[in-house]
C-alpha positions as CSV (number, residue, x, y, z in Angstrom):
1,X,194.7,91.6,-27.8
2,X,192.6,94.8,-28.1
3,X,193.5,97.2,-25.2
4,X,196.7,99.5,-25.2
5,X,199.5,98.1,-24.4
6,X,202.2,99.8,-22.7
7,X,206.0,100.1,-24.6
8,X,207.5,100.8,-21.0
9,X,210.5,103.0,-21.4
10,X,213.2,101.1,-23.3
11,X,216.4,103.7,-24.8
12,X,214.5,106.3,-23.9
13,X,211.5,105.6,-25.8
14,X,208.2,104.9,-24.5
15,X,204.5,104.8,-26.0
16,X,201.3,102.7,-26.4
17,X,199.9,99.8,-28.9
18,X,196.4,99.6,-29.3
19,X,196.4,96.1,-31.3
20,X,199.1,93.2,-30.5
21,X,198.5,90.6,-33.2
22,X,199.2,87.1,-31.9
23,X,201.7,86.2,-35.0
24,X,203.4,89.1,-35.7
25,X,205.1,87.7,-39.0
26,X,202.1,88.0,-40.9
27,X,200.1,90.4,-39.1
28,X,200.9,94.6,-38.1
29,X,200.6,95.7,-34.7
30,X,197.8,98.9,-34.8
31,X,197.2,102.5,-33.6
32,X,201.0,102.8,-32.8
33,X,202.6,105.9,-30.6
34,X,206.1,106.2,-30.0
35,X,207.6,108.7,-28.2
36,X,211.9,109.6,-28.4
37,X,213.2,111.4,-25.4
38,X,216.3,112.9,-24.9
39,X,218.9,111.2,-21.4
40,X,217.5,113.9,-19.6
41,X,213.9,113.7,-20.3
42,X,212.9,116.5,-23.5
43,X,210.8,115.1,-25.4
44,X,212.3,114.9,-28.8
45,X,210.2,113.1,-31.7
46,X,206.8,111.6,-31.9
47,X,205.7,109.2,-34.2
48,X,201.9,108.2,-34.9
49,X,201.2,105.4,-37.2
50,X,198.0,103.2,-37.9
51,X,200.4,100.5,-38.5
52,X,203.9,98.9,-37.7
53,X,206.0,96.2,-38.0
54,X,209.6,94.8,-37.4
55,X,212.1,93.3,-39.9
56,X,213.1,90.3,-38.4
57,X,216.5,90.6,-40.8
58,X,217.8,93.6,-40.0
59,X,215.7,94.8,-37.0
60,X,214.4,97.8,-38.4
61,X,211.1,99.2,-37.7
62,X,208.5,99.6,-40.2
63,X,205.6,102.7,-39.6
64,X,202.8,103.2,-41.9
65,X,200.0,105.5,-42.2
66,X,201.2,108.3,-40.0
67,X,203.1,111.6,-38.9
68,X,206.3,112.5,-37.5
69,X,206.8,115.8,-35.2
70,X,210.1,116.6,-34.1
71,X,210.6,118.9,-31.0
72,X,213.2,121.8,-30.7
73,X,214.9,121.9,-26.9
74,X,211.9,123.7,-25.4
75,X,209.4,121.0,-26.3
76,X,207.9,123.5,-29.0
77,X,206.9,121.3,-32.5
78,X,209.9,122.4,-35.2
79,X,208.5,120.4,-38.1
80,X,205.9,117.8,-38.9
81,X,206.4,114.9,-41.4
82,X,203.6,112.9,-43.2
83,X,203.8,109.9,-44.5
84,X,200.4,109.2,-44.7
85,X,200.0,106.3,-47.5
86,X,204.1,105.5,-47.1
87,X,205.7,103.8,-45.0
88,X,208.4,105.1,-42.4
89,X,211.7,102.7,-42.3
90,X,213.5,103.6,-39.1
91,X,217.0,102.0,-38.2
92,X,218.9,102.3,-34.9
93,X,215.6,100.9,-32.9
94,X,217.5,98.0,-31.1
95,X,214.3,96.9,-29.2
96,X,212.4,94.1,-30.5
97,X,208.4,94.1,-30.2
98,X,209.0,90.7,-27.7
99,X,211.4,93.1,-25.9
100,X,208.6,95.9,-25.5
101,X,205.9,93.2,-24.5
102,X,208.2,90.9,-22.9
103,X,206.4,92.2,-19.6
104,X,202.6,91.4,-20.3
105,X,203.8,88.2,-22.7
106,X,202.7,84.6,-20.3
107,X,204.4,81.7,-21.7
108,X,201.6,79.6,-21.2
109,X,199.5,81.2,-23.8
110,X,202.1,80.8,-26.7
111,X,202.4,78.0,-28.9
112,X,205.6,76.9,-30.4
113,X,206.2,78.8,-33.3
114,X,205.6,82.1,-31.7
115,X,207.7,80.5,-28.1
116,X,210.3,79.9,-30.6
117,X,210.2,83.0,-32.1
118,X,211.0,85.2,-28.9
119,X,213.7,83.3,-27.7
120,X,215.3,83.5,-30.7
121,X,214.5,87.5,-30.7
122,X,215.6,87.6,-26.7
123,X,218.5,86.1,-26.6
124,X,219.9,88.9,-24.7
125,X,217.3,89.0,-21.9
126,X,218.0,87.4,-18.6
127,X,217.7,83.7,-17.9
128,X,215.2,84.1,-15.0
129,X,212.9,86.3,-17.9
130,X,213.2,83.3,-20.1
131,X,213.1,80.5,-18.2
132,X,209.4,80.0,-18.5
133,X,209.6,81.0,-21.8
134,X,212.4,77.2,-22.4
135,X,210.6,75.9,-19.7
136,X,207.0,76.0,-22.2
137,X,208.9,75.3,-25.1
138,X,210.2,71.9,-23.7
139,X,207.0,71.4,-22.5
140,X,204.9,71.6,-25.9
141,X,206.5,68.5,-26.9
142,X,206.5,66.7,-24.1
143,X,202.5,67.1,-23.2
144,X,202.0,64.7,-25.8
145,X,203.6,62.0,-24.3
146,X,201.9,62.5,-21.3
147,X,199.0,61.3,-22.9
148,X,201.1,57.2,-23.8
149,X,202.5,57.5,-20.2
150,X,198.9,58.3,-18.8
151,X,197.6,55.1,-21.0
152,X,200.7,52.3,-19.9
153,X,199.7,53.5,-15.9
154,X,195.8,53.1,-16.7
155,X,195.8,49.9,-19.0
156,X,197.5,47.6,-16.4
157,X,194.9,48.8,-13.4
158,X,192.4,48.3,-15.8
159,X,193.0,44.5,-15.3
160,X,191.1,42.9,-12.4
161,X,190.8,39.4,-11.2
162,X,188.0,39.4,-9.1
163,X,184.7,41.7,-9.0
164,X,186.4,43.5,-6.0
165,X,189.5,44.3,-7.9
166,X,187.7,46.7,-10.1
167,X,187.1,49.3,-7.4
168,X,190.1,49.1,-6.1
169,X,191.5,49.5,-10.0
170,X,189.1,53.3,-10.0
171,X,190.5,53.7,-7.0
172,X,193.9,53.7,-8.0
173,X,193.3,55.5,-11.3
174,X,191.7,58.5,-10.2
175,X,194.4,58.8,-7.1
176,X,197.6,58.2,-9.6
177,X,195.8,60.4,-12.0
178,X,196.0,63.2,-9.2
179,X,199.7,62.8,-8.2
180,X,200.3,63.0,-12.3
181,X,198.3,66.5,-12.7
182,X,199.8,67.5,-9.3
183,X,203.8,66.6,-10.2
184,X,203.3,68.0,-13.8
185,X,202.4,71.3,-12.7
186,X,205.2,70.9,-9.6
187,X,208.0,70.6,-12.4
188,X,206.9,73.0,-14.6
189,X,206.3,75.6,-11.8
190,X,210.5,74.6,-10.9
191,X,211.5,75.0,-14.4
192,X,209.6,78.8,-14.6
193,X,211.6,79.6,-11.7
194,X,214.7,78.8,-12.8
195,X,215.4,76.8,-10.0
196,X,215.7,72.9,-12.3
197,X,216.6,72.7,-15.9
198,X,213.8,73.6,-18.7
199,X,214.3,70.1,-20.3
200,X,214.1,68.3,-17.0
201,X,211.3,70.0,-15.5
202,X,209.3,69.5,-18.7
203,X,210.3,65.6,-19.4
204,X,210.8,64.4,-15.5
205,X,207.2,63.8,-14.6
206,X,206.7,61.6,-17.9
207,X,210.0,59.8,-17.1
208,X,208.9,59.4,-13.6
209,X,205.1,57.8,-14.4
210,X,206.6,55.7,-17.5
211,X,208.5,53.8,-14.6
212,X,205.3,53.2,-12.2
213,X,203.2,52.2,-15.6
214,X,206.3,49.6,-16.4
215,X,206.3,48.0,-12.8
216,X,202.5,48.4,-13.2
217,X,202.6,46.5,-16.1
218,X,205.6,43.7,-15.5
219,X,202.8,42.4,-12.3
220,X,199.7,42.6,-14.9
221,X,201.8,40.6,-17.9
222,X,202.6,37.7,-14.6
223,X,199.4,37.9,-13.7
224,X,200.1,38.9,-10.2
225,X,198.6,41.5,-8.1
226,X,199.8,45.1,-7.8
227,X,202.0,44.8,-3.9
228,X,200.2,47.7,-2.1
229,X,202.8,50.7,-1.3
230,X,203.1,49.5,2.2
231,X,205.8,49.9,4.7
232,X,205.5,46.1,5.3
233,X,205.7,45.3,1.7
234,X,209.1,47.4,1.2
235,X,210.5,45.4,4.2
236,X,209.5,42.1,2.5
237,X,211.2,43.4,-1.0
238,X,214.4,44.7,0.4
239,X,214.3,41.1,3.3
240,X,213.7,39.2,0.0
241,X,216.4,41.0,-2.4
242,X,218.9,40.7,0.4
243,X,218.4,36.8,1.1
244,X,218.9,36.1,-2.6
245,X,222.5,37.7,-2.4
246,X,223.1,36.2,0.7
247,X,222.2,32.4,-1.1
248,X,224.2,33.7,-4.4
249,X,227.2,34.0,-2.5
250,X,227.3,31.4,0.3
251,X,226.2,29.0,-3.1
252,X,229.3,30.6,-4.6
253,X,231.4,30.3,-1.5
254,X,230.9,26.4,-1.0
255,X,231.6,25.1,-4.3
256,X,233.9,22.4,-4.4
257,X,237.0,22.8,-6.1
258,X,237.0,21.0,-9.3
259,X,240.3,19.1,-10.4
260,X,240.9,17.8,-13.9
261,X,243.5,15.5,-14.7
C-alpha cells in the first residue's frame, strides 16, 4: 500500500515505510527510515534508503540508495555514510518485515503464497497472532469445495413433483443458502480466535452441509419427499427406528431351536 507504515519499536528500532509491496520476494519496500536506539533511549544510527529488502536465507537486511548517520552519546551526528548507488548489507536485524507489519497485516487479504510465507517467517510469534493467519490458510483450500457442497444441497431441491413443489424448493434454497454463509463465517470467526482448531474451523461447515446435501439427495434418488424439520417428524423417525429394533430382536428372540440329526 502507499501510506507510511509504521515499524513499531522492535530491539530498539523503530521507523516508517512509505511503500509495502504485496509480494515482497520480487518486489522492495520504498522510502525506508530506520532508526537504532540505544536500552535507554539515545538515539544511535539512522538509516535512509529509497529501497530495502530481506534475505529470506540468512535474514539480513538489504538498504539501497541511501545514507547512514551515526550519533555520538549526546545525540550530536559523528559521521555520515553514503551509499548512494550501493547497497547496505546489514546483519544482526533479527526482525523480519512480517514481524514489523505483523500489526497492520489482515489475513483475509492474503492469498496463499504470501499466508504461507509469513507463517513460515513467524514461527516464533504467538499462536493467538497467528491463528487467523492458519485459520485463512486452511481456508483457501477449502472455499473451493464450498462451491461442490453448495451444488449436491441445491441439485436435489431443484427436483419438484408438483407445480407447488417448486416454491417451496426457492424457498429452501435461498434459507439453506443463508445458514451456509452464516456457519461459514461462524467457523472461521472461532478458528481467528483461537478458540477451535484452524483445520476444523475451515473444513467443518463443508463437512457439515455435504451431510444435509447427502440425506437431501438419498430422498431425491427414491423419489420421496424431503420430511420437513419438524418436531413431529423427529418423533416419527426415532418411534420408527426404535420399533424396527424392537421386531429385530423379539424375531430373534422367538426362533425355534433348530435340531439336526
Amino acid at each position: 500500500g502507499r501510506r507510511r507504515h509504521s515499524l513499531g519499536r522492535v530491539h530498539h528500532r523503530s521507523g516508517f515505510v512509505a511503500v509495502i509491496p504485496y509480494d515482497l520476494s520480487r518486489n522492495r519496500m520504498e522510502i525506508v527510515e530506520v532508526f537504532q536506539q540505544s536500552p535507554d533511549g539515545h538515539l544511535l544510527e539512522a538509516y535512509y534508503a529509497k529501497k530495502a529488502g530481506w534475505n529470506k536465507e540468512n535474514g539480513d537486511w538489504l538498504l539501497r540508495n541511501g545514507i547512514k548517520i551515526t550519533f555520538d552519546e549526546d545525540g550530536i551526528e559523528s559521521s555520515r555514510e553514503n551509499f548512494e548507488g550501493l547497497d547496505l548489507w546489514i546483519e544482526g536485524w533479527r526482525e523480519t518485515p512480517w514481524t514489523l507489519f505483523a500489526d497492520e497485516l489482515e489475513a483475509e487479504d492474503l492469498g496463499v503464497p504470501a499466508l504461507t510465507f509469513f507463517l513460515e517467517s513467524n514461527k516464533s510469534l504467538p499462536q493467538r497472532k497467528l491463528a487467523p493467519f492458519h485459520t485463512h490458510s486452511w481456508y483457501r483450500w477449502s472455499l473451493p469445495w464450498g462451491c461442490l457442497v453448495i451444488t449436491l444441497v441445491a441439485a436435489p431441491l431443484g427436483v419438484v413433483f408438483s407445480r407447488r413443489g417448486v416454491l417451496g424448493g426457492v424457498a429452501a434454497s435461498v434459507f439453506i443458502a443463508a445458514l451456509f454463509v452464516f456457519f461459514d463465517k461462524f467457523f472461521l470467526t472461532l478458528g481467528q480466535s483461537g478458540k477451535v482448531s484452524p483445520a476444523i474451523s475451515a473444513w467443518l461447515n463443508n463437512a457439515v452441509f455435504a451431510v444435509v446435501g447427502g440425506i437431501l439427495l438419498y430422498f431425491r434418488a427414491r423419489n420421496k419427499e424431503v420430511p420437513k424439520p419438524t418436531i413431529d417428524n423427529f418423533k416419527k423417525l426415532f418411534s420408527r427406528s426404535g420399533h424396527e429394533q424392537r421386531v429385530t430382536t423379539s424375531t430373534r428372540s422367538g426362533s425355534p431351536d433348530l435340531e439336526f440329526s
